[in-house]
N, C-alpha and C positions, 0 to 999 in steps of 0.2 A: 212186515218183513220182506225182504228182496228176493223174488225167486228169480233173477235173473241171473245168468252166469253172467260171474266177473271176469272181470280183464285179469290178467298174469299180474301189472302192476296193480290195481287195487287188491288181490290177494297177498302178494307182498308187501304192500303196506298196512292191512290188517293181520298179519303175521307179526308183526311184531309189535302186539297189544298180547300176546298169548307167548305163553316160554314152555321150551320143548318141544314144540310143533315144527314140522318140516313143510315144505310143498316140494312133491317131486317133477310137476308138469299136470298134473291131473287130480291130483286127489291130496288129502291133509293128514298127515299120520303122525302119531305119537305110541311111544311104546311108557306105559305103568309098571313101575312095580312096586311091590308092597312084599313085607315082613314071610308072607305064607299064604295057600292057597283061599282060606275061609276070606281074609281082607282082600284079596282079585275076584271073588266071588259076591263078596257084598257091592263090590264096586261098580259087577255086570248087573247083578239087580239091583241098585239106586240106579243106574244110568237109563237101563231097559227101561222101567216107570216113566222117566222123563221123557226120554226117546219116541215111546208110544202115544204122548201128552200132546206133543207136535206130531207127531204122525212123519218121522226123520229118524232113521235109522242106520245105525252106523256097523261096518264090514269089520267084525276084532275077530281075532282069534286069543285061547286062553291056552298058558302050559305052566301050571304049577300056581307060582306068585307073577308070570308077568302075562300082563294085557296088552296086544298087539292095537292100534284102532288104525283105520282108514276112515276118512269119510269123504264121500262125493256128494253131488246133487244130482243122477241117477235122469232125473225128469229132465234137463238139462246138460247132462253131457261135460257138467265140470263143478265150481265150487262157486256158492251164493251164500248169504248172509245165515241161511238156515247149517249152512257147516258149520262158521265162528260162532253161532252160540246154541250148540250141540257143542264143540269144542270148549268154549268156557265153561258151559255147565258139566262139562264131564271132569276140565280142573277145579271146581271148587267141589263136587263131590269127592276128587282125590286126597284135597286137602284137608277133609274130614275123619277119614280115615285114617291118612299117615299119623 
């Protein structure tokens, strides 16, 4: 896996392998939402497990049913390969859910 920060354009062109994600200049964000609180709460704990598995940890915030995410690469100062699949595996755990 690539811990090297990407360039602006390879984050843009790995962006659009992923739906609903934004890049704002810095960081990759997506907002979740689900049915009610217990489904945004399963959702932090399947990702949390993952999250800790890679030792990649991502900034969310929780209010009700929706999940705020950010993710950086922290060690790096911008976004690396260890964001997009933190980011994919946090969409196919949502698509489990919904």
């Amino acid at each position: 896996m690539n811990i090297s920060k990407l360039t602006d354009n390879e984050v843009t062109d790995k962006l659009n392998q992923l739906k609903q994600w934004t890049f704002d200049g810095s960081k990759l964000n997506r907002e979740f939402i689900f049915s009610d609180f217990n489904e945004a709460f399963r959702f932090m704990a399947l990702v949390a497990l993952e999250a800790e598995k890679t030792d990649h940890h991502p900034e969310w915030s929780n209010i009700y049913n929706r999940v705020n995410v950010s993710l950086i690469s922290h060690d790096v100062n911008g976004i690396t390969d260890k964001d997009f699949a933190l980011a994919g595996t946090m969409d196919e755990i949502a698509s489990i859910i919904f």
